[in-house]
C-alpha positions in Angstrom: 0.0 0.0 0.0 1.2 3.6 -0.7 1.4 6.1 1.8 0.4 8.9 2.1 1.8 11.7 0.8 0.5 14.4 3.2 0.9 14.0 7.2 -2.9 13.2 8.7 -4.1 16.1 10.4 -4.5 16.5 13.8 -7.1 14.7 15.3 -8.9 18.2 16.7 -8.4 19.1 13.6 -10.1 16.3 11.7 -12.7 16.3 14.3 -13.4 20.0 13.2 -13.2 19.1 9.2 -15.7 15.8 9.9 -18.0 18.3 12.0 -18.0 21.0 9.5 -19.2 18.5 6.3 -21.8 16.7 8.8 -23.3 19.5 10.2 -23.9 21.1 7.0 -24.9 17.9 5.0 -27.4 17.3 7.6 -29.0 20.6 6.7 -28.9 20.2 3.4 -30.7 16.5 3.8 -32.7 18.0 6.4 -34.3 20.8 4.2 -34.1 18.0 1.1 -36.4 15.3 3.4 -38.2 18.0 4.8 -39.9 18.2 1.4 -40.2 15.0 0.8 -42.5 13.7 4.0 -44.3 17.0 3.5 -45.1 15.8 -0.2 -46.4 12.6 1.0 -48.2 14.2 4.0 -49.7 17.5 3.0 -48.2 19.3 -0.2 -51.5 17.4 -2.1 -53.8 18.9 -0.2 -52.1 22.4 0.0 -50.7 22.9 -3.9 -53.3 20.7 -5.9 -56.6 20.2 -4.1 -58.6 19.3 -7.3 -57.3 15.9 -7.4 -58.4 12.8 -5.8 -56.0 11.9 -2.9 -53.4 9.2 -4.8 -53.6 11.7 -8.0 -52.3 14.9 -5.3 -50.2 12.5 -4.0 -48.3 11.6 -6.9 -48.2 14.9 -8.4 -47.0 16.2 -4.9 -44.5 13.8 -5.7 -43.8 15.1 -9.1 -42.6 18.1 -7.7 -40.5 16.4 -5.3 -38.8 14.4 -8.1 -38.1 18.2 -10.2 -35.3 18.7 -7.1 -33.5 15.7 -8.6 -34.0 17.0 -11.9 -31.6 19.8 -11.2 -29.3 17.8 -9.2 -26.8 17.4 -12.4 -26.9 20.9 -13.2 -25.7 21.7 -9.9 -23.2 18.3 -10.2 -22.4 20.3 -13.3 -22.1 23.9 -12.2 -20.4 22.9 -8.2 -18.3 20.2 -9.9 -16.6 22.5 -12.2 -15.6 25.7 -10.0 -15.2 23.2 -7.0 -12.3 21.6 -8.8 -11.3 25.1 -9.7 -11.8 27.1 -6.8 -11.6 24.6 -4.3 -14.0 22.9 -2.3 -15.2 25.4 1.1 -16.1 28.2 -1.4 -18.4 25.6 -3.1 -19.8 24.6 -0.3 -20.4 27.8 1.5 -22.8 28.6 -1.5 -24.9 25.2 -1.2 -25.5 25.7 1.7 -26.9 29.2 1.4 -28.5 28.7 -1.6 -30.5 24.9 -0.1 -31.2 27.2 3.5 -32.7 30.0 1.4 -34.8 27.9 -0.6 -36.1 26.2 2.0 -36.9 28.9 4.4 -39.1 30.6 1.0 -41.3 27.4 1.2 -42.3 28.2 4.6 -43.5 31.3 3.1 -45.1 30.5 0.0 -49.1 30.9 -0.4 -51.2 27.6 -0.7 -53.4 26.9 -3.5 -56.5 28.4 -1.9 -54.4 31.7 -1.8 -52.6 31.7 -5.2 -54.5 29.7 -7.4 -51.6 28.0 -9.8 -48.7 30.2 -8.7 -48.7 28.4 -5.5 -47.6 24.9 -7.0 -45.5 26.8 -9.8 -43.4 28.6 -6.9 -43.1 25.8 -5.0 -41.8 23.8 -8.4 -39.4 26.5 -9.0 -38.0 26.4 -5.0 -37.7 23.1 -5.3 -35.3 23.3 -8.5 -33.2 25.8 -6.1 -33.0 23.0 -3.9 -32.0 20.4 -6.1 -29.2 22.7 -7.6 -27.8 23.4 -4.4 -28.0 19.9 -2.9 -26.3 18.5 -6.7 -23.1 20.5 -5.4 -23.0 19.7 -1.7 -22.5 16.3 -1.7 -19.6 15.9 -3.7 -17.9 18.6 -2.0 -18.7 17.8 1.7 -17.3 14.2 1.1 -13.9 15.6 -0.4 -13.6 17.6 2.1 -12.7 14.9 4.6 -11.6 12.2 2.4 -8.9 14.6 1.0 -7.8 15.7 4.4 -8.0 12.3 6.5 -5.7 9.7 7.4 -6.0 6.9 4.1 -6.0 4.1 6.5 -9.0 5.3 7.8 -10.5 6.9 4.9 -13.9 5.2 4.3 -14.5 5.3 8.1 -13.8 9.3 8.7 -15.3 9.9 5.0 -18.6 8.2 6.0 -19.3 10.5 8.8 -20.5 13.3 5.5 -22.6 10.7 5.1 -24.7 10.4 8.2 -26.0 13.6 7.1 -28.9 11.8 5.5 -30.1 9.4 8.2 -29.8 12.9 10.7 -31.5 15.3 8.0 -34.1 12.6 8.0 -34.2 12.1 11.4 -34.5 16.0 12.5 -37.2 16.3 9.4 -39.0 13.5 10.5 -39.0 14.3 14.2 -39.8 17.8 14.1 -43.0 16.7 11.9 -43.6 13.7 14.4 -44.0 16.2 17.1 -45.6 18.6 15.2 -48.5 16.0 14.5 -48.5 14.8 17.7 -48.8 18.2 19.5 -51.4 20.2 16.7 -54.7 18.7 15.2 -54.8 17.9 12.1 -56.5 21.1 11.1 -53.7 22.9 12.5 -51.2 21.5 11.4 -52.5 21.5 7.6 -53.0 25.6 8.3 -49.8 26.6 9.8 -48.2 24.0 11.2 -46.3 22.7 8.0 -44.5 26.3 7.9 -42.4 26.0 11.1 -39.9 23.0 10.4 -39.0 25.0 6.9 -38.7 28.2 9.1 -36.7 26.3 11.3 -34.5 25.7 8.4 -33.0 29.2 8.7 -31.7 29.2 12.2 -30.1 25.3 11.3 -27.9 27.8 8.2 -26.6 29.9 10.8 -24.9 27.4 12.8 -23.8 25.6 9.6 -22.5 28.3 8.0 -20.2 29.4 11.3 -18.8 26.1 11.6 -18.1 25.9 7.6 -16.4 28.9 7.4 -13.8 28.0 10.0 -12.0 24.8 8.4 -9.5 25.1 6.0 -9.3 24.3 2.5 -8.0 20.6 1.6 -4.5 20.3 1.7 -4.4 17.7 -1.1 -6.2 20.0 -3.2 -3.9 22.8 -2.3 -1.4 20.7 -3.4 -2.8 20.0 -7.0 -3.9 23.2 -7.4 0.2 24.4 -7.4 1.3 21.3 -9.3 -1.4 22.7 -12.2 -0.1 26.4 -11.5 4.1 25.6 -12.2 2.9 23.6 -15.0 0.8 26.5 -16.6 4.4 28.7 -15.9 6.2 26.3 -17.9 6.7 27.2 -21.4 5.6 23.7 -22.8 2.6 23.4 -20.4 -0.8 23.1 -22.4 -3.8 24.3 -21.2 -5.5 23.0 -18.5 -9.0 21.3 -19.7 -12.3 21.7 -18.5 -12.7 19.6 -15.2 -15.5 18.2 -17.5 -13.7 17.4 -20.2 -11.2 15.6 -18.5 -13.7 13.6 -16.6 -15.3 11.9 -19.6 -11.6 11.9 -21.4 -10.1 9.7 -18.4 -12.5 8.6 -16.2 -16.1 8.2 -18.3 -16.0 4.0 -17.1 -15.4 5.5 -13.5 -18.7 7.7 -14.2 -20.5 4.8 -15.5 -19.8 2.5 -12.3 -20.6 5.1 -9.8 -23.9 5.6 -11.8 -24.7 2.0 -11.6 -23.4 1.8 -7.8 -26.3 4.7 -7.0 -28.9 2.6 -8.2 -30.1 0.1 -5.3 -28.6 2.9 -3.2 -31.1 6.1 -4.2 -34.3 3.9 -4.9 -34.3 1.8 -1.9 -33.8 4.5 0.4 -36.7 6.5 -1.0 -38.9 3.6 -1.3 -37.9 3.1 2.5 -38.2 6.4 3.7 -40.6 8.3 1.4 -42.7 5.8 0.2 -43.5 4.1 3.1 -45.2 7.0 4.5 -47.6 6.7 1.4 -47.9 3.3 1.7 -48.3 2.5 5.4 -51.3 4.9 5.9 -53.1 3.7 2.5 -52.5 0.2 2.4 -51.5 -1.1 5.6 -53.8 1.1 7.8 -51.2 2.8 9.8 -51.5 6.0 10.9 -49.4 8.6 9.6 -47.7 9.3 13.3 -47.1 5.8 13.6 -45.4 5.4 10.3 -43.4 8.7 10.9 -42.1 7.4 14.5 -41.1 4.2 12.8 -39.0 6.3 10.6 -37.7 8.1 13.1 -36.4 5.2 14.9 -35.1 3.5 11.9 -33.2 6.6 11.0 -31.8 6.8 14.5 -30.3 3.2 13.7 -28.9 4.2 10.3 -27.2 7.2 11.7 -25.4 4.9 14.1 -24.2 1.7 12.0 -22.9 3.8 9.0 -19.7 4.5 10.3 -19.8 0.9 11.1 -19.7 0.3 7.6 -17.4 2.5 6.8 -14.5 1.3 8.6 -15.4 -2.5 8.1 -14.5 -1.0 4.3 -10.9 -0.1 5.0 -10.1 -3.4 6.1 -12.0 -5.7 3.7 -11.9 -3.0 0.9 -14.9 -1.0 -1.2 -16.5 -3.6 -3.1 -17.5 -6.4 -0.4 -19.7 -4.0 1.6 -21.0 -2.6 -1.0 -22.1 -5.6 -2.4 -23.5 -7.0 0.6 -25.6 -3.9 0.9 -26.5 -4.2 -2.8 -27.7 -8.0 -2.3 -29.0 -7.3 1.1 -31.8 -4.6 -0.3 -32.8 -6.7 -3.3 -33.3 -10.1 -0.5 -35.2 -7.8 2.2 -38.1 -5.9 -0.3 -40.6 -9.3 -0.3 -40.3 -9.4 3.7 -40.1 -5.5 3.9 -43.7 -5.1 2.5 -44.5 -8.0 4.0 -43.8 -7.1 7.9 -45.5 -3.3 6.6 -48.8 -5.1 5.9 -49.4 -6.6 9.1 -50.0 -3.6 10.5 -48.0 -3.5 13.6 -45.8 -0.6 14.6 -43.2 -3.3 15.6 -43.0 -4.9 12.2 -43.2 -1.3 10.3 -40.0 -0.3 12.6 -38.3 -3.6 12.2 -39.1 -3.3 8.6 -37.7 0.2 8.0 -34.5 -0.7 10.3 -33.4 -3.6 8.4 -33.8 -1.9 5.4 -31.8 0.8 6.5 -29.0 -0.8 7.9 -28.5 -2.8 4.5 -29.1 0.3 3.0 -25.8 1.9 5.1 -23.4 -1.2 3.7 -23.8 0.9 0.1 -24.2 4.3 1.4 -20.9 4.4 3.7 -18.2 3.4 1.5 -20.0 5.4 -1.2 -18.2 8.4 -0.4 -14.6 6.8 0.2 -15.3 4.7 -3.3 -16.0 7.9 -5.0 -13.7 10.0 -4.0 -10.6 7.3 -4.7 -11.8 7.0 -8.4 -11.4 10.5 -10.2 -8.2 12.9 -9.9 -7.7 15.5 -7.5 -8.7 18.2 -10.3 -11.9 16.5 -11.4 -12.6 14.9 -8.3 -15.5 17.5 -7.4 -16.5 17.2 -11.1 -16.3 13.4 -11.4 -18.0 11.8 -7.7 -20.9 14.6 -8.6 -21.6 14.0 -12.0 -21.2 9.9 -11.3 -24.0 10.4 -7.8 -26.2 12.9 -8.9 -26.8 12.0 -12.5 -27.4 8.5 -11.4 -30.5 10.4 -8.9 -32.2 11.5 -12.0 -32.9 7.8 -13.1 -32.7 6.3 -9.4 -33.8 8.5 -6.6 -36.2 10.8 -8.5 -39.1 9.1 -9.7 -38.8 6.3 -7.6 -41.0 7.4 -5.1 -43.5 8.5 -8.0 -43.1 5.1 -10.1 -43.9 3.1 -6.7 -46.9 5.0 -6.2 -48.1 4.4 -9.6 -47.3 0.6 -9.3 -49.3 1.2 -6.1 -52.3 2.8 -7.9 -52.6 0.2 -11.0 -51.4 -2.8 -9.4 -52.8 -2.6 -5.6 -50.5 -4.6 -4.2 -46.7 -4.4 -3.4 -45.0 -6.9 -5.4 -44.2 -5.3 -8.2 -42.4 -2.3 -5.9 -40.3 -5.2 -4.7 -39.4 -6.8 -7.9 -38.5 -2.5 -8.8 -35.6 -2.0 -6.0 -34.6 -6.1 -6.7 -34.4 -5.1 -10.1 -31.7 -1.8 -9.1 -29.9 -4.3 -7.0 -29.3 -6.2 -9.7 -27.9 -3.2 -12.0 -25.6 -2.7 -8.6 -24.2 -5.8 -8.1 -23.0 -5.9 -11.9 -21.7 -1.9 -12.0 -19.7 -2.8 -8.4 -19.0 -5.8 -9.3 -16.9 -5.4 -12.6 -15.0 -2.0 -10.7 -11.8 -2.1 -9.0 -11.3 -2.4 -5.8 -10.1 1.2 -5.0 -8.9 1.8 -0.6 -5.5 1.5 -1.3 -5.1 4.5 -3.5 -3.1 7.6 -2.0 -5.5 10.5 -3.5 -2.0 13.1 -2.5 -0.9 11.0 -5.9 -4.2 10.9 -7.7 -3.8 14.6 -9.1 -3.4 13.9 -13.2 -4.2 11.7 -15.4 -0.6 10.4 -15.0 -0.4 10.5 -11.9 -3.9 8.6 -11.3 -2.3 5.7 -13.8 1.0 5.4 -11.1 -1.8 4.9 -8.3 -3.8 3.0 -9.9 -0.9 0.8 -10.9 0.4 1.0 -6.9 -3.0 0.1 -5.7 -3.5 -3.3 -7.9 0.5 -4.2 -6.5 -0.6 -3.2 -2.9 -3.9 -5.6 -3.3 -2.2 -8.5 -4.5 0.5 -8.0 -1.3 -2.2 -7.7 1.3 
């Protein structure tokens, strides 16, 4: 194995770095989930009131798949000046632009108000949303795979990753108690408003802890080694992050597209979903199936970094192929523990799911982040996760209600997320193994070939 070619940090100072890409990926999930439940709970009644109920629903969840929609522009836009610029100034901005967003939703008129500007606003906020959260992720992971120890890469790199089980869990909890404590009425009236109020104060703290970690050193470094080569006489002219992705890294895209795909469905067929689901078919109650979520997420929060540092000492692939194989095997007893009815089967249900979900989800952001160069990194792990959401994540949600609606029953939603498992067990399985790579070396197309040549000599030594 290579080392590394930067000293670890301190372990205050990691601490800080790790602290400053969870807090602020938990906002961003927060505000992103936020929608979500309120899709399934109260965005049908509020934005399009003419439909029957499942109709509302799926068109509330039409506008919740528009935020995916934009996630690639903002993979795009985040990607480019992020491998530019550098990654803080990047995510500084997401994080503004998702808290702003989200706070203007607390705001907007209903239907009853606004007639059709109401949903066309809300469309449009959404889009902001999607943008912003298309940049963040790619950036927040970076941050602290770029700057930890290598040895311990996929278990410090995970922790960006337990944004989404705590964005859930604050979004679902603060709408838990907001049900529990309002009537129904109330809540439908005003209630909705205050966790996307919330949102704002959530910025403030994230944006004071953002703005005091430093700017990754291995980036630093690249960003020099690109700067004495544009001084040199010879030196051509640095490509577009872009260009340079597809040029030397298009099958590294393409794997970490297929990787997403078991990933971002089952987790919104989980999480989102269910809420549909449980109170429709199952006869739960819509603060039941909420406080199963909770719990569940609570869980997921806990065993990713689990995960994520079982995958520096059996490598990438295995875990995330165990997660892959895991969803597809759960989905038949999944629905089938939801229809019984009983809050212990609905958490149980969720949990397992979750945790299996977490074997794919943790290494993710190590995996990614060892594939592309240090100047298309930002470019390369977005483009490969968030273009991947537009097929996975975004319409899955909307195609499982629709299976719902013509189909009444939920086998065919299984034989959907088996189906992405599938697709993820071939795209991981054909990849290379990648924890061995020294991302200090990773900073050209050169220089990624040396690794990459390193690594396969390291894996057949270990």
């Amino acid at each position: 194995m290579s080392s590394p070619a930067t000293a670890p940090p301190a372990p205050n100072s990691l601490k800080r770095i790790v602290a400053a890409s969870l807090i602020g990926t938990t906002i961003e999930w927060y505000d992103f989930f936020l929608y979500g439940s309120a899709a399934a709970l109260v965005f049908n009644k509020l934005f399009f009131p003419d439909s029957d109920p499942l109709v509302g629903t799926l068109l509330s969840f039409l506008t919740y798949a528009v935020g995916f929609a934009a996630r690639p522009l903002g993979a795009l836009v985040f990607g480019h000046y992020g491998d530019r610029l550098g990654r803080k100034k990047l995510l500084v901005l997401s994080l503004l632009l998702m808290g702003g967003a989200t706070c203007a939703i607390g705001l907007l008129p209903t239907h009853a108000t606004a007639g059709t500007a109401a949903p066309v606003l809300l469309t449009t906020l959404r889009l902001v949303q999607g943008f912003a959260l298309g940049g963040e992720w790619g950036g927040a992971v970076l941050l602290v795979s770029e700057h930890g120890d290598a040895r311990r890469r996929g278990f410090w790199a995970s922790w960006p990753q337990t944004g989404a089980p705590a964005g859930q869990l604050l979004a679902t909890g603060v709408l838990s108690a907001l049900t529990a404590l309002l009537s129904d009425d109330a809540f439908v009236s005003w209630g909705w408003r205050v966790p996307f109020l919330l949102s704002g104060v959530l910025v403030i703290v994230g944006l004071w802890i953002r703005l005091s970690v430093d700017e990754s050193p291995v980036f630093k470094q690249a960003l020099a080694h690109a700067e004495a080569r544009r001084a040199a006489r010879d030196a051509e002219p640095e490509k577009l992050p872009l260009v340079s992705v597809l040029r030397h890294h298009w099958r590294d895209v393409l794997v970490a597209m297929g990787a997403r795909m078991a990933e971002n469905i089952s987790y919104y067929v989980i999480t989102a979903f269910i809420l549909v689901y449980a109170t429709t078919s199952a006869g739960v109650s819509k603060q039941t199936a909420l406080n199963a979520v909770l719990i569940a997420s609570a869980v997921h929060f806990a065993v990713i970094p689990a995960w994520g540092a079982l995958s520096d000492r059996v490598g990438r692939r295995p875990v995330y192929l165990l997660g892959a194989a895991g969803v597809g095997l759960w989905m038949f007893p999944f629905f089938a523990l939801v229809d019984t009815g009983s809050f212990g089967s609905l958490v149980l249900a969720v949990t397992v799911g979750l945790v299996l979900h977490g074997a794919m989800y943790a290494p993710q952001a190590a995996f990614f982040s060892e594939m592309f160069a240090t100047r298309m990194r930002y470019s390369g792990a977005s483009i490969g996760a968030q273009f991947a959401s537009v097929a996975a994540g975004a319409p899955a949600p909307l195609i499982a209600t629709a299976l719902l609606a013509d189909y009444d029953s939920s086998t065919p939603i299984a034989l959907y997320v088996i189906a992405a498992a599938v697709l993820t067990l071939v795209a991981v399985g054909v990849a290379r193994e990648t924890r061995h790579r020294d991302l200090a070396d990773v900073a050209s197309p050169a220089g990624e070939e040396q690794a990459t040549a390193r690594a396969a000599e390291g894996a057949r030594t270990v």
